[in-house]
N, C-alpha and C positions, 0 to 999 in steps of 0.2 A: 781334242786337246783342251788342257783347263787353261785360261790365262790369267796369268795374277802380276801385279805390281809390289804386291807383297812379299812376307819373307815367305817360312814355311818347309817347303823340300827347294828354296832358291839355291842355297847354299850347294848341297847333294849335286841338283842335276847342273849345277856349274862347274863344279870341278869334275862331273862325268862330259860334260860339253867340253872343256877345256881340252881332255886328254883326245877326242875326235878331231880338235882343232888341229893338232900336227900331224895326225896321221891323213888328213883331210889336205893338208896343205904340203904334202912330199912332192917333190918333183915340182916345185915353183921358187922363186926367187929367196922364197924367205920360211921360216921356220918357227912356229909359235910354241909357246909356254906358257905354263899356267899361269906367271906371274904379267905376261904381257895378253890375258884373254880378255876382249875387248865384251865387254858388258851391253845388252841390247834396252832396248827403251821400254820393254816390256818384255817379262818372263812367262814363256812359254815351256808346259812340264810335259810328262812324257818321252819317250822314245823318240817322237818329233821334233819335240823340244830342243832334244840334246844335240842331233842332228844340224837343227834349224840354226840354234846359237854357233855352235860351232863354225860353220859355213859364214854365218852372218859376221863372225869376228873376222875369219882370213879375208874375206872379202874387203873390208872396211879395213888392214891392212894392205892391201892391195889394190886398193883405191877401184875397183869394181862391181859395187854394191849394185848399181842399176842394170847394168850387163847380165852379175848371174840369175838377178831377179827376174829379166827378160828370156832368159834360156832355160831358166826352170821351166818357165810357164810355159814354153814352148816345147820341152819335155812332155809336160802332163797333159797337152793338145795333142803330142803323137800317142800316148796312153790310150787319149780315150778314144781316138779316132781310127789308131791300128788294132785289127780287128785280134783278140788273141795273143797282145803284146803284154796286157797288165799279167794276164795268166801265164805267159811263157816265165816272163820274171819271175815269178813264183813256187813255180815248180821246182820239187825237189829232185825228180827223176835226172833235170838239167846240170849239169858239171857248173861249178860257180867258174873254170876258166869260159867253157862256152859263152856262158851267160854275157862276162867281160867280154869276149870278143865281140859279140854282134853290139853292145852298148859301144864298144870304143869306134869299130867300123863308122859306125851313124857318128857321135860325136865327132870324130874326125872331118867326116864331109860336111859336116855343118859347122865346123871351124869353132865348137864348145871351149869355154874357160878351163884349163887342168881341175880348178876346182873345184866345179862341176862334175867332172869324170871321176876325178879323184874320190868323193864324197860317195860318188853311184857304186862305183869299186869296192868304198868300206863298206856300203851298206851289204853288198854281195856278197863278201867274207864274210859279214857278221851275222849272215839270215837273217836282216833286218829289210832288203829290197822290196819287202810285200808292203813295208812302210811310205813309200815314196811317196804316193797323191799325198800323206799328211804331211809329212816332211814339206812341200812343195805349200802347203795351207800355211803350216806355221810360218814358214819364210816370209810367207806372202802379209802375214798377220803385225812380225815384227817390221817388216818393210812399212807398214800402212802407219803404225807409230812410230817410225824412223821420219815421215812425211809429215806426223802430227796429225794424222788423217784418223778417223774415230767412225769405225764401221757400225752402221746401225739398218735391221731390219723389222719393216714394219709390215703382217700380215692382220689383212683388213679379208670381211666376206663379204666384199665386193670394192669394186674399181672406186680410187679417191678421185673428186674433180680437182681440179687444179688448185681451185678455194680452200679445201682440207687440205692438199698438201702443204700448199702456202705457210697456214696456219699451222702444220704437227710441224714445220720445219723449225718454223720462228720458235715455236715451242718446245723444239729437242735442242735449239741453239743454247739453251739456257744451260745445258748441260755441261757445254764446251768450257774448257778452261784456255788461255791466254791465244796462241796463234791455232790451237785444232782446228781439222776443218770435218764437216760431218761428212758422211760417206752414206747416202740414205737408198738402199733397195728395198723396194716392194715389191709384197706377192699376194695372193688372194689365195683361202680356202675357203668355200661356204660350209663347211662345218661348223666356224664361228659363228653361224647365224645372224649374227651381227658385231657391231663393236672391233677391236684391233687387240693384236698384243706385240708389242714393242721390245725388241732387243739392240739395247746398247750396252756396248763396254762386255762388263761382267754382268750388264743387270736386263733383267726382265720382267715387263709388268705385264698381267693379261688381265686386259679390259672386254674380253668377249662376251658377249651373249650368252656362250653355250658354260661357257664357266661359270659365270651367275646364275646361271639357271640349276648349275651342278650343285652351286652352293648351297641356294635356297632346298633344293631336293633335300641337301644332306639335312638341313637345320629341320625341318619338316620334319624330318623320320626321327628326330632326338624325341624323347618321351617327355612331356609336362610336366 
């Protein structure tokens, strides 16, 4: 999914979020429209997207923001963990009532938000349920700026001591604006050969080894 703060297709995949909003939200207390669609703190595009916002506005009417955020994830835990479950959803040979039944069964006994069910529902109608893990990402993406929370990962080719984390930390805090807070995973690939390349926000810097060495290659083989 692309994430932007900016304008662009904001517009477009708003008022197509909007309209998921109330089909997304039948069978609960209340009833959304375009004009009452509740705007997230970051736009996320794509099919995810639409999804993502949508969900994230009835919820935020509904005063359940942390609830479906916890029963997503707990969705995409049975996904990965039931063996054959991401592929069953998928298949087309499958009847989209089946499909509903065995999702409602499960939701049921785990006592799921309708908005949650509701959402899995539309994605079934729409042949869109191959989508879910992203759906579940972006949710989780606007949730994390809903929190102020500023994910950022940093892959190093090899383990940082405590000393360099210290330090990238102080030094990605710079980044922060007024209450964020950082969100810092790491991960190691020795392909880098050395050095890091760092992902925050929308941005990325690659300070690898193997990059610079890429580079130098290229500037090398330019003619005199």
């Amino acid at each position: 999914a692309v994430v932007s703060t900016q304008s662009g297709h904001y517009g477009r995949d708003l008022r197509m979020a909007a309209r998921f909003t109330s089909t997304i939200a039948k069978g609960v207390r209340f009833m959304s429209t375009s004009s009452e669609f509740i705007r997230a703190p970051v736009q996320v595009f794509g099919i995810e997207g639409r999804y993502a916002h949508a969900l994230y506005s009835a919820a935020t009417k509904q005063g359940s923001l942390e609830t479906v955020e916890q029963q997503l994830n707990s969705l995409q835990a049975s996904i990965d963990s039931v063996s054959g479950l991401k592929e069953y959803l998928s298949l087309p040979v499958c009847s989209k009532d089946e499909k509903k039944s065995t999702i409602s069964s499960a939701f049921s006994a785990a006592s799921f938000d309708p908005l949650v069910t509701n959402m899995v529902d539309t994605m079934i109608d729409n042949n869109r349920v191959k989508h879910l893990s992203e759906v579940v990402a972006a949710f989780n993406t606007i949730m994390a700026a809903e929190r102020g929370e500023v994910p950022c990962k940093v892959t190093s080719a090899y383990d940082l001591t405590e000393g360099q984390l210290s330090s990238l930390k102080e030094s990605l805090s710079k980044f922060l604006k007024g209450n964020e807070k950082l969100l810092l995973d790491t991960a190691t690939d020795s392909s880098l050969l050395g050095g890091m390349v760092v992902e925050i926000g929308d941005k990325r810097v690659d300070m690898s080894t193997a990059t610079k060495i890429k580079k130098l290659k290229s500037a090398l083989s330019l003619p005199l």
